[in-house]
C-alpha positions as a Markdown table, in Angstrom:
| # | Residue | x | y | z |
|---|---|---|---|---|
| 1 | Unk | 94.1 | 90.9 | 169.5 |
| 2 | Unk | 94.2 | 93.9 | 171.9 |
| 3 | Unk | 90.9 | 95.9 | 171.7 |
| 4 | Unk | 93.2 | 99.2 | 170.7 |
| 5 | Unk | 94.4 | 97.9 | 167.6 |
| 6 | Unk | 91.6 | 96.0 | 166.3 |
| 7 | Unk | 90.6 | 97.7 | 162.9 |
| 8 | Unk | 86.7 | 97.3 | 163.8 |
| 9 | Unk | 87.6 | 99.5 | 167.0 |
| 10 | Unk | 90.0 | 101.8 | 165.8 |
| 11 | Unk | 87.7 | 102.4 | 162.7 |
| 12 | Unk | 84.5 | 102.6 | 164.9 |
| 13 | Unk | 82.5 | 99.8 | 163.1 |
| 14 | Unk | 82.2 | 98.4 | 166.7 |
| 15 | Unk | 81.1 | 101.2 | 168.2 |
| 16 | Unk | 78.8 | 102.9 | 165.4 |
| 17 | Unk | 76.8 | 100.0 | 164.1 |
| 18 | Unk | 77.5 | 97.2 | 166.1 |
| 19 | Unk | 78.3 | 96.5 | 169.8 |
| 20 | Unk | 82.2 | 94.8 | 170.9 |
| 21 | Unk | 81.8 | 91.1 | 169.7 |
| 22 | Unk | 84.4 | 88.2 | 169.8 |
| 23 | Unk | 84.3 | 86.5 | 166.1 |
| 24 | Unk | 83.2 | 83.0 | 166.2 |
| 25 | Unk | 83.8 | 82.4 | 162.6 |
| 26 | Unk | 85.9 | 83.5 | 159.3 |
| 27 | Unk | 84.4 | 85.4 | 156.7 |
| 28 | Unk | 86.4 | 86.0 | 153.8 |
| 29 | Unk | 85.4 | 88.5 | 150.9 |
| 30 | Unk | 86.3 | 89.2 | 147.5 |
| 31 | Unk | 85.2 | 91.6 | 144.8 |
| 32 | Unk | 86.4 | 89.7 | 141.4 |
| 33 | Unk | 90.2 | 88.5 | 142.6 |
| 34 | Unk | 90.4 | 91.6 | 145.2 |
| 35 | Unk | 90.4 | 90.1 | 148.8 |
| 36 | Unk | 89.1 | 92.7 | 151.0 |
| 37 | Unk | 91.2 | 93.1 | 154.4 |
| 38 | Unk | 89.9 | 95.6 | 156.8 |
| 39 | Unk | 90.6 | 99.2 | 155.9 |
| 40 | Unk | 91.4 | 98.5 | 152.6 |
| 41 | Unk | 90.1 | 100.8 | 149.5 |
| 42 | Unk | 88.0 | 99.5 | 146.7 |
| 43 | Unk | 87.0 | 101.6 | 143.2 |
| 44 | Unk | 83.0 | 101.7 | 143.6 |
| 45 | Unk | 82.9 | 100.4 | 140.2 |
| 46 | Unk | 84.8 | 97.0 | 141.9 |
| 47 | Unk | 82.0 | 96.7 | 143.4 |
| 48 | Unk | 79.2 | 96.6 | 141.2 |
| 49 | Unk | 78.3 | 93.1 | 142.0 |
| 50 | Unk | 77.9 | 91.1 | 145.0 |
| 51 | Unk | 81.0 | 89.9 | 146.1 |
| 52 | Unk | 82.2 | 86.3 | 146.9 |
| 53 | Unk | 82.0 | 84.9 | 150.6 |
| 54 | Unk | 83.7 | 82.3 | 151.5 |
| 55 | Unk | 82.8 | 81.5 | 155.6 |
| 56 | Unk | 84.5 | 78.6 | 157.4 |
| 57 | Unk | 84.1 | 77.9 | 161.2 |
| 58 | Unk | 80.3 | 77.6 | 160.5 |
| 59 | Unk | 78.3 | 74.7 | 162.3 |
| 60 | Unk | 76.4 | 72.8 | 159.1 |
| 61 | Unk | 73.4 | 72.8 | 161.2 |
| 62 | Unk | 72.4 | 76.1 | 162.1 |
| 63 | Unk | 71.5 | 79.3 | 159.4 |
| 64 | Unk | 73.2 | 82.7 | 159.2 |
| 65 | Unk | 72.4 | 86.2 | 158.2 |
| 66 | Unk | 74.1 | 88.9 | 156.3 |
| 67 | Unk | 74.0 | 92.2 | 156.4 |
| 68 | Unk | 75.9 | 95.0 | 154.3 |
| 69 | Unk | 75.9 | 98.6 | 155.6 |
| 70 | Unk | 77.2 | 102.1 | 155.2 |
| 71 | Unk | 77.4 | 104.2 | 158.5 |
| 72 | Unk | 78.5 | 107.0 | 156.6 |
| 73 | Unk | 75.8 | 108.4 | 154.3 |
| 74 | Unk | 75.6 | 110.8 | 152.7 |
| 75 | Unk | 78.8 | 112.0 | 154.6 |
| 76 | Unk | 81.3 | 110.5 | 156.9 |
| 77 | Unk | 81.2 | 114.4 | 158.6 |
| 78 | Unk | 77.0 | 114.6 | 158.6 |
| 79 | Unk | 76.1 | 110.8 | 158.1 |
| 80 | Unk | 72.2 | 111.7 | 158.9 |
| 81 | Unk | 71.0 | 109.1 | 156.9 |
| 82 | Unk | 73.3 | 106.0 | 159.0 |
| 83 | Unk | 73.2 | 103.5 | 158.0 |
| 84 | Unk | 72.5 | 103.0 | 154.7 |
| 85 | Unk | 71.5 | 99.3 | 154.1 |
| 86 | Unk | 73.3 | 97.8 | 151.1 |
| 87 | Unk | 72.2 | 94.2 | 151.1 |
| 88 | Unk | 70.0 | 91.4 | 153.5 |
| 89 | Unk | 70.7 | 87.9 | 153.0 |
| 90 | Unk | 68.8 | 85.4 | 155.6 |
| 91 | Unk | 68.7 | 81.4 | 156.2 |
| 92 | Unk | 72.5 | 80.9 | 154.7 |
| 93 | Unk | 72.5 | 77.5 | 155.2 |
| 94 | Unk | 75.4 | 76.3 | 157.6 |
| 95 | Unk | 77.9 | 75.2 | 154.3 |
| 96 | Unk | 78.3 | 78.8 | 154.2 |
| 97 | Unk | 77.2 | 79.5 | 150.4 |
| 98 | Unk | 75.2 | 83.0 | 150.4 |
| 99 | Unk | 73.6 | 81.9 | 146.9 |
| 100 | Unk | 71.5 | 79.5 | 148.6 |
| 101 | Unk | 70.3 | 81.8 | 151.5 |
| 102 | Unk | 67.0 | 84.2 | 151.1 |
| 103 | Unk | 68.1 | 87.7 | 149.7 |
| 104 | Unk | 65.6 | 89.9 | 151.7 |
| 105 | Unk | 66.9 | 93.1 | 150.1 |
| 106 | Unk | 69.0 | 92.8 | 146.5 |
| 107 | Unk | 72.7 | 93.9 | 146.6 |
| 108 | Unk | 73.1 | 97.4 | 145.4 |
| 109 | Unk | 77.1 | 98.4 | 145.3 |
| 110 | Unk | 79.1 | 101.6 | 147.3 |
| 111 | Unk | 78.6 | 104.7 | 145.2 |
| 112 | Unk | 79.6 | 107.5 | 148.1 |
| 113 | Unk | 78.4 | 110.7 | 147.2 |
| 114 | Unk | 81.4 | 112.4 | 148.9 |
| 115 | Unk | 84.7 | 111.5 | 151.8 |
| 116 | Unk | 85.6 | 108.1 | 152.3 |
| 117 | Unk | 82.9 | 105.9 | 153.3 |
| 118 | Unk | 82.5 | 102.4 | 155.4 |
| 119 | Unk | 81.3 | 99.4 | 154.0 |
| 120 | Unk | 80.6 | 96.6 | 156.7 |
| 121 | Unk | 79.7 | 92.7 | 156.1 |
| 122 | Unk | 78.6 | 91.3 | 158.8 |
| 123 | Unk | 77.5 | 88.0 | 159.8 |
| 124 | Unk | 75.1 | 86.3 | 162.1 |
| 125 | Unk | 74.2 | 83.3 | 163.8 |
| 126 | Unk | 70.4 | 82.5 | 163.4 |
| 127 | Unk | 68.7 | 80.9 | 165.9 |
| 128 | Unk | 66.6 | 78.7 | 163.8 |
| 129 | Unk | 65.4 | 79.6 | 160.2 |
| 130 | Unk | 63.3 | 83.0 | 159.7 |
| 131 | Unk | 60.1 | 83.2 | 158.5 |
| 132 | Unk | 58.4 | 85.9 | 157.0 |
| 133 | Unk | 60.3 | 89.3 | 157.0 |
| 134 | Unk | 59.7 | 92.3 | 155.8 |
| 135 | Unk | 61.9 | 93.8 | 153.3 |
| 136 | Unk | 63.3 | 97.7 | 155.1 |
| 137 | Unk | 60.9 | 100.5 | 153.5 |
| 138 | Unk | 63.7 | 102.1 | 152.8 |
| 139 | Unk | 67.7 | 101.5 | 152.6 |
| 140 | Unk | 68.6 | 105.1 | 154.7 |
| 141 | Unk | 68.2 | 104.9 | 158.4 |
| 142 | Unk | 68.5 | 101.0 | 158.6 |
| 143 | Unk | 69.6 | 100.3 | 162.4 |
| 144 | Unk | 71.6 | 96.9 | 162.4 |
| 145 | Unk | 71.6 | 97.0 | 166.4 |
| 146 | Unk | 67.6 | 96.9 | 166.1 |
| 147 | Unk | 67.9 | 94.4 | 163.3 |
| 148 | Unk | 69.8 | 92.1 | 165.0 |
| 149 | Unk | 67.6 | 93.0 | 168.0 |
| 150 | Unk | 64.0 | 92.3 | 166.2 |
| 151 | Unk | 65.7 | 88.5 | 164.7 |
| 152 | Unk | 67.0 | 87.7 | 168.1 |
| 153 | Unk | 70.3 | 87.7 | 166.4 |
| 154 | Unk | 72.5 | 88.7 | 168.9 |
| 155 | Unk | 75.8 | 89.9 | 168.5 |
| 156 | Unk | 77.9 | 89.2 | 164.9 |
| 157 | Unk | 79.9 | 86.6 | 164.7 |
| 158 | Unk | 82.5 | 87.8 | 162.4 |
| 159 | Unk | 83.1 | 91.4 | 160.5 |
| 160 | Unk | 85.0 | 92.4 | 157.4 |
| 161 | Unk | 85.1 | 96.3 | 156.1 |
| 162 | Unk | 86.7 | 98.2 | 153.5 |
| 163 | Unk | 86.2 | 101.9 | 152.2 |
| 164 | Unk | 85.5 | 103.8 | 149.4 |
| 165 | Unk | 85.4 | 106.5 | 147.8 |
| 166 | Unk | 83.4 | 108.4 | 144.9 |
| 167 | Unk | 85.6 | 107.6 | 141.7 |
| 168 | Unk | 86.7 | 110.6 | 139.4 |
| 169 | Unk | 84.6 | 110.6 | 135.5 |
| 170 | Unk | 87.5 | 109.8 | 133.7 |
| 171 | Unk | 89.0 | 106.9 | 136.1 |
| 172 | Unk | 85.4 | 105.2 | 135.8 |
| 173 | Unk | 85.3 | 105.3 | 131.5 |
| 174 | Unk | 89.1 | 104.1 | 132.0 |
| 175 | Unk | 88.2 | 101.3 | 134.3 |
| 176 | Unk | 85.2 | 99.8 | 131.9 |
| 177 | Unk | 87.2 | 99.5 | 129.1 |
């Protein structure tokens, strides 16, 4: 796909949180029966829990990381706190299922405080299984360059993003029920 239309670049995922990358691998995400396709817009209460991955192009051998972000806190127009660190998952094994990887920092859902915000997966190829890690002090001002960087990482092998938005009171009570 031509670099201009490419949703990651248009978007500026690649660009604002991760260098231009060619995907090695699949990664398909879904909050409840919601498939989430690049660009597209999920309620933040959709999102409450973790969502299901399903990877494939993966070699059984080797592990993977994950890693959830928001580039746009508190605001898309003044994001001073990017990137806001959602969720760390390391040593995936290579069958792909996140449940049996090592959660380094528990899933906590979008809730955008205001605009439309970016929520980036992103997946990496391990070089070998990581030992001890450090959870982030804090989720604002996580850096997934430098992550990726400190792990020996390199770039991600595959991407998926959707946005968000904060949900009016009423649509939230009327979405519980």
């Amino acid at each position: 796909m031509a670099a201009s239309v490419d949703p990651l670049v248009v978007e500026r995922v690649i660009g604002d949180v991760v260098d231009m990358f060619v995907p090695s691998a699949t990664m398909s995400v879904y909050y409840n029966s919601k498939h989430v396709t690049n660009g597209c817009n999920l309620r933040p209460s959709l999102t409450d829990d973790p969502p299901r991955i399903l990877m494939s192009s993966l070699n059984l051998s080797n592990f993977y990381t994950l890693v959830m972000v928001d580039p746009d806190a508190p605001s898309p127009s003044e994001p001073y706190m990017r990137e806001w660190v959602h969720w760390i998952v390391v040593d995936i094994p290579g069958t792909g299922n996140v449940s049996l990887g090592r959660e380094i920092l528990s899933y906590t859902g979008p809730c955008p405080p205001i605009g439309i915000h970016r929520y980036i997966l992103l997946l990496f190829k391990q070089k070998g299984p990581i030992g001890m890690i450090e959870q982030p002090a804090t989720r604002a001002n996580f850096n997934t360059r430098h992550f990726a960087t400190h792990l020996e990482l390199g770039l991600p092998i595959a991407a998926t993003y959707f946005n968000a938005q904060k949900e009016p009171a009423a649509k939230k009570v009327a979405t519980a029920a």
